[in-house]
C-alpha positions as CSV (number, residue, x, y, z in Angstrom):
1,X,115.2,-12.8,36.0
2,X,118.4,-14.4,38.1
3,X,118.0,-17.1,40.4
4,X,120.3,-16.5,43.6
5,X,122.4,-19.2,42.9
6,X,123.1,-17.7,39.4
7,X,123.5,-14.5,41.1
8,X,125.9,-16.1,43.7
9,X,128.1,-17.5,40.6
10,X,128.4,-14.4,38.7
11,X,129.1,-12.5,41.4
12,X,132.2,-15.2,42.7
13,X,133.4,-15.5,38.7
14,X,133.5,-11.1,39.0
15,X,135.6,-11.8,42.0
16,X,137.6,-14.1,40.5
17,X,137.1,-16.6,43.5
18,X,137.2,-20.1,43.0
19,X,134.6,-22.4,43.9
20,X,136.3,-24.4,46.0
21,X,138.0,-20.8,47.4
22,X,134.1,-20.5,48.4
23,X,133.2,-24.2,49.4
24,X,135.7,-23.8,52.1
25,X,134.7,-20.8,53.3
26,X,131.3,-21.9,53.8
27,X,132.5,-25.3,55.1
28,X,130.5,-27.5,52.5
29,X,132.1,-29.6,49.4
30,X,132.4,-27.5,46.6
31,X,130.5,-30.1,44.6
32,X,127.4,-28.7,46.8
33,X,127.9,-25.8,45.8
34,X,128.6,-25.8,42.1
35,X,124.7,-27.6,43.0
36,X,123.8,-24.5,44.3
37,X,124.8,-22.0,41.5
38,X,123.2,-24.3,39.2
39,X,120.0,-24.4,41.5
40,X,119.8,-28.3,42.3
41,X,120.2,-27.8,45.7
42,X,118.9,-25.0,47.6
43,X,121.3,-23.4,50.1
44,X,120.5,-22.4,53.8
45,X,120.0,-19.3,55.3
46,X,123.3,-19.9,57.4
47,X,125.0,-19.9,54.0
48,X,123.5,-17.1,52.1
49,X,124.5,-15.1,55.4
50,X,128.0,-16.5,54.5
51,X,127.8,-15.8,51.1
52,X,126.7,-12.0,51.5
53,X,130.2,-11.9,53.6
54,X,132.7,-13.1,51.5
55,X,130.9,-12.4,48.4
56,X,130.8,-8.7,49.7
57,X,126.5,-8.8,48.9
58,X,124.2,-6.8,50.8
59,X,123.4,-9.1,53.3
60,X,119.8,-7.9,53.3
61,X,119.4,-8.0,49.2
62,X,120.7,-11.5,48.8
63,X,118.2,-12.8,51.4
64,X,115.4,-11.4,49.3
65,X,116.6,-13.3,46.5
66,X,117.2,-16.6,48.5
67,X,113.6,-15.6,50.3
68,X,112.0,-15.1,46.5
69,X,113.3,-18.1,45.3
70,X,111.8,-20.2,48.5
71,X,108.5,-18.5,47.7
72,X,108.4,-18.3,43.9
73,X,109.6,-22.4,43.4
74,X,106.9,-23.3,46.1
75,X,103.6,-22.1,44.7
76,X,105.0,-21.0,40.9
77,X,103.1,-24.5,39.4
78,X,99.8,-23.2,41.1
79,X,96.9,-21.4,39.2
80,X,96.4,-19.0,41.8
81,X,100.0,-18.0,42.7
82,X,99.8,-14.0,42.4
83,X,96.5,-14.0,44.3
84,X,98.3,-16.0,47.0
85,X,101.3,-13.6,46.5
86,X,98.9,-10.0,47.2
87,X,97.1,-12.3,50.2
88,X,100.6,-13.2,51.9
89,X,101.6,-9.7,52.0
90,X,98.4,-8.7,53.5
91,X,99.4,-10.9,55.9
92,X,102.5,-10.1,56.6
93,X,101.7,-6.3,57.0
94,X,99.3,-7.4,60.0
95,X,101.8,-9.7,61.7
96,X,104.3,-7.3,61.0
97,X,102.0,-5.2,63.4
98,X,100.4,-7.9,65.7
99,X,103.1,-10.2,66.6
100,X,102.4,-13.8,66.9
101,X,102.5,-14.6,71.0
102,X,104.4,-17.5,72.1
């Protein structure tokens, strides 16, 4: 299974889009994000947005990997991680239908 900053690098070396082609698109040093595609620094929603653009992603399908990533990395050391996994998305199914109120 691909992490999305192994996905991110395949699909830039398909393109045939340099990293620092990339780097300056998104406005950070490239050495960030040759970090990135190597997952040793995460990168931020604002740039997987970017990334979806000039990489021509699915916006929508490269936030579920950057999303699954977040969650997977955070609780994947824990004993109970799939039960907290079927728990979450009970959760989110209810707050998907009773909004939080501010």
């Amino acid at each position: 299974m691909e992490t999305v900053g192994q996905i991110i690098r395949a699909k830039r070396e398909t393109l045939r889009l340099l990293l620092r082609q990339v780097a300056a698109y998104l406005d950070i040093d490239q050495a960030v994000l040759s970090k990135i595609e190597r997952n040793e620094r995460k990168p931020s929603k604002e740039n997987i947005i970017r990334l979806a653009e000039i990489l021509k992603f699915d916006k929508d399908e490269l936030m579920i990997q950057f999303m699954s990533d977040k969650i997977a990395y955070e609780i994947a050391a824990e004993d109970c991680a799939e039960r907290v996994l079927k728990v979450a998305e009970k959760k989110v199914k209810y707050l998907k239908t009773h909004p939080i109120k501010n």
